[in-house]
N, C-alpha and C positions, 0 to 999 in steps of 0.2 A: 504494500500500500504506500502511494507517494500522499507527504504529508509536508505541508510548510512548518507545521514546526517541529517537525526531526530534522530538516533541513532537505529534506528528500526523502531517497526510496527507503521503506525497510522491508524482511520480507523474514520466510522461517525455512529452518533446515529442520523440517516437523522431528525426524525421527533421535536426529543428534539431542534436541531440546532447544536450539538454541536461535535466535533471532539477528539477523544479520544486517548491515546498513551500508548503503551507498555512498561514500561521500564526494566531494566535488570534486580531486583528484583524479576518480576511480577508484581509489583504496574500499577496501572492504572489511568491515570489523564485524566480530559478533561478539553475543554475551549469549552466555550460557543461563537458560532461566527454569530449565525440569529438564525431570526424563522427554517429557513431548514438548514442544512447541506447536502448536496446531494454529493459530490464527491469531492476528491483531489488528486493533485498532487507533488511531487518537484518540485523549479523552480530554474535551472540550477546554478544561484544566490544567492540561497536561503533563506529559505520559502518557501512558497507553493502558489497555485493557489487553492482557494477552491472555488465550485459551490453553491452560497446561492439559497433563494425559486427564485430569478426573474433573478440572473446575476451573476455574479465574485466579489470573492472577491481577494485582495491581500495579502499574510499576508510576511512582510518586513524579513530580517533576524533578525532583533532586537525586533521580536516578533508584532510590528505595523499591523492592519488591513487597509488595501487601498481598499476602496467602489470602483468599476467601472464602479457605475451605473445600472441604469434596463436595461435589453435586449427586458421587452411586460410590459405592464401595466396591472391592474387586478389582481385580487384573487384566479382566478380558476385553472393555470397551475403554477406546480414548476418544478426546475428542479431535476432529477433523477439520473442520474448515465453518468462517462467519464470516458476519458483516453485521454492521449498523444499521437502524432504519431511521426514516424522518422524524422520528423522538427523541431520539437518541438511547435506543436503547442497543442493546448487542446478543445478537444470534449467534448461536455457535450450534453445531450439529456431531453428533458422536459417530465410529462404527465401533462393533466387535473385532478384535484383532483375525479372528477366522473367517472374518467378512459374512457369517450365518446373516440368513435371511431376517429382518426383523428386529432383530439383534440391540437398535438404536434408537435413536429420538433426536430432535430439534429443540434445544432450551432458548433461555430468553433470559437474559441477564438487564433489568431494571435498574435505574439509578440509585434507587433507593439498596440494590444488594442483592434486594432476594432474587431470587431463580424459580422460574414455568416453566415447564415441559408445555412447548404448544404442539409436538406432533410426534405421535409415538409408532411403535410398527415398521417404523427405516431401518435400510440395511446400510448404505455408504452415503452419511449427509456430506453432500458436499456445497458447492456454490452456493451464494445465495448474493441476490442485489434488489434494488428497487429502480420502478419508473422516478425520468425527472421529476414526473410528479407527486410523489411517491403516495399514489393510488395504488399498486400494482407492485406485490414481492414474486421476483423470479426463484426459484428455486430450485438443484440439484437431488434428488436419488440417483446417483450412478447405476444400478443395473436396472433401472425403468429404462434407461436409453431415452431419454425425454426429460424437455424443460416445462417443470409444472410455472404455472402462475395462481398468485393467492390474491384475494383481498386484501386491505393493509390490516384486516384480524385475524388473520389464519381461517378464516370461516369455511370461505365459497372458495373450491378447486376447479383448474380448468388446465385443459395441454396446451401450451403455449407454442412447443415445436417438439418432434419426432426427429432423434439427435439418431445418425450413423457412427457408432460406436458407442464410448464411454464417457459422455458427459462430466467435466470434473469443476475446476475450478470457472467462475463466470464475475462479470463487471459490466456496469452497463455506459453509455453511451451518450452524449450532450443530446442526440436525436431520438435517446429511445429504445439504438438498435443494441442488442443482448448478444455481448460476447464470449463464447465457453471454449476452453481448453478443452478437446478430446486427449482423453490418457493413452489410448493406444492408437492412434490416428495420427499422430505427430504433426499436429495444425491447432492452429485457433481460427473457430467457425464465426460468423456472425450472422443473426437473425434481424429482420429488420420489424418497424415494430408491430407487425401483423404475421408477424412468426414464420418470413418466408427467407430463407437462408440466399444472403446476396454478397459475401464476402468469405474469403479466405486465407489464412497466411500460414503459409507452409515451414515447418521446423524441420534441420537436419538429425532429429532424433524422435524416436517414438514416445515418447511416455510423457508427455505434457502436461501440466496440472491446474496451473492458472495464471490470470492474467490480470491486469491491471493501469491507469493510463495513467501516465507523471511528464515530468517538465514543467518549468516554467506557466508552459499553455497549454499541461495537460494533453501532449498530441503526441504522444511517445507512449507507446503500446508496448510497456515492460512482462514477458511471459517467462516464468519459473516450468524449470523442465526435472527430472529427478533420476538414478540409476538404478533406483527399486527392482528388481528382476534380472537384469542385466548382470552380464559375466564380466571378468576382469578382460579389459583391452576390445570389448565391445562399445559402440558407439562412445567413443572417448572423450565428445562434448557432450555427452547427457548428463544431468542435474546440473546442467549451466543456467546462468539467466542471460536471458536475449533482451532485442530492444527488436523493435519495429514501428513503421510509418505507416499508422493505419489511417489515413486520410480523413481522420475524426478527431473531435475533441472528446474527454471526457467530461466527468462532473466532479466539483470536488468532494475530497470525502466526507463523508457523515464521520460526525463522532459520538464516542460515549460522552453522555452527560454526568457520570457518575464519578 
C-alpha cells in the first residue's frame, strides 16, 4: 500500500512476518512484526494497523507495536489479506493453512477495537477494495474463481466478474475499474466497472498476488509476486515486486481511524 505518510510504498513478506518499505533511493528495509505479516494499512493517526497470523497488530506513530490480542485460538488459520472501507474501519480475511474448504471468515476490525466476523464459510479470503464511491465492496474467495460484490453492509451478494484462474490480491481504480492479481496466471487483470475484463499486464513469473497504485499521482501500478511452490533456481525473479504503467490513476488510501 502506497501511503504519504510512510513516505511511500510498504508492503509484506506474509510468511517471513515481516513488513517491508520503499524508500526514495530504492533501498529496501523491513521490520520484523510476527510469525505472519498478512496485510496493512495507515491509520489516520499514524502508523499503521497490520494483520498478524491470529489478530491486529498496532504499530504507534513513534514506531511502538500494540498486540490486540487473538481474534481464534489455534494453529491452523492465519490471516490473509484486507483493506479499509469508507469509515475507516479494517477488513482483514483468514484461510486454514490446509486451504480446507470453509475453513475461514472475513473480520472487521472497528475503531473502537472490537472485532465482527461479517462473513463466515471462506476458504482463501483474499482481496478486498471499495467503489470510488464507496457504495460497493469488491471482494476475493480464491477458489470461487470470481469477484463477488457486497453492499457497503455485507448484506446483499452479487458476481461482479467470473475470474480465469485464481483470483488473489485486488485495488480499485480512480474510474471504478477493479484490479486483481491472478496467482497462477502471472498477470494482473482489470475489470471495468460493469464487470467486463478490458485490460491486462503480463508478469514474467507465475504466482502473483496483489497489486496496488503509488506515486506521487498514484499512476504507478506496484504488483507483489511470491516463490511459494516454486523450486530453487526456478523463475529466479519471483517474489519480486514490479512496477507498471497502467494508464490509470488510483485513489488514495482509506485509512484506519482507530
Amino acid at each position: 500500500m502506497w501511503s504519504a505518510r510512510w513516505g511511500g510504498l510498504r508492503w509484506v513478506d506474509m510468511l517471513a512476518g515481516d513488513v517491508l518499505q520503499l524508500a526514495g533511493d530504492g533501498k529496501v528495509s523491513r521490520r520484523h512484526v510476527g510469525t505472519v505479516a498478512a496485510a496493512l494499512r495507515p491509520r489516520s493517526g499514524g502508523g499503521a494497523v497490520i494483520a498478524v497470523e491470529r489478530g491486529f497488530v498496532l504499530e504507534e506513530p513513534d514506531g511502538t507495536l500494540t498486540p490486540l490480542g487473538e481474534v481464534w485460538g489455534g494453529d491452523d488459520v492465519r490471516m490473509n489479506d484486507g483493506g479499509c472501507d469508507p469509515h475507516g474501519r479494517f477488513y482483514c480475511g483468514s484461510m486454514a493453512y490446509d486451504q480446507r474448504p470453509g475453513g475461514a471468515a472475513l473480520y472487521r476490525l472497528d475503531p473502537d477495537r472490537s472485532v465482527t466476523t461479517v462473513l463466515e464459510g471462506v476458504t482463501i479470503s483474499n482481496g478486498i477494495d471499495w467503489s470510488p464511491d464507496g457504495t460497493t465492496a469488491y471482494y476475493v474467495d480464491t477458489p470461487t474463481r470470481e469477484i463477488a460484490a457486497f453492499d457497503a453492509d455485507f448484506r446483499e451478494r452479487w458476481s461482479f466478474a467470473a475470474v480465469a484462474g485464481h483470483p488473489d490480491g485486488l485495488t480499485v481504480d480512480a474510474e471504478g475499474g477493479v484490479w486483481v492479481a491472478i496467482y497462477d496466471g502471472g498477470c494482473v487483470r482489470r475489470y471495468d466497472r460493469d464487470g467486463k475484463l478490458d485490460a491486462e499486464v503480463a508478469l514474467p513469473v507465475p504466482h502473483v498476488t496483489a497489486c496496488t497504485f503509488g506515486g506521487e499521482a498514484l499512476d504507478r501500478l506496484f504488483i507483489t509476486t511470491t516463490r511459494e511452490g516454486l523450486g530453487d533456481g526456478e523463475h529466479p525473479s519471483a517474489g519480486s515486486l514490479f512496477v507498471a504503467d497502467a494508464g490509470v490513476r488510483g485513489l488514495p488510501v482509506r485509512e484506519f481511524d482507530g
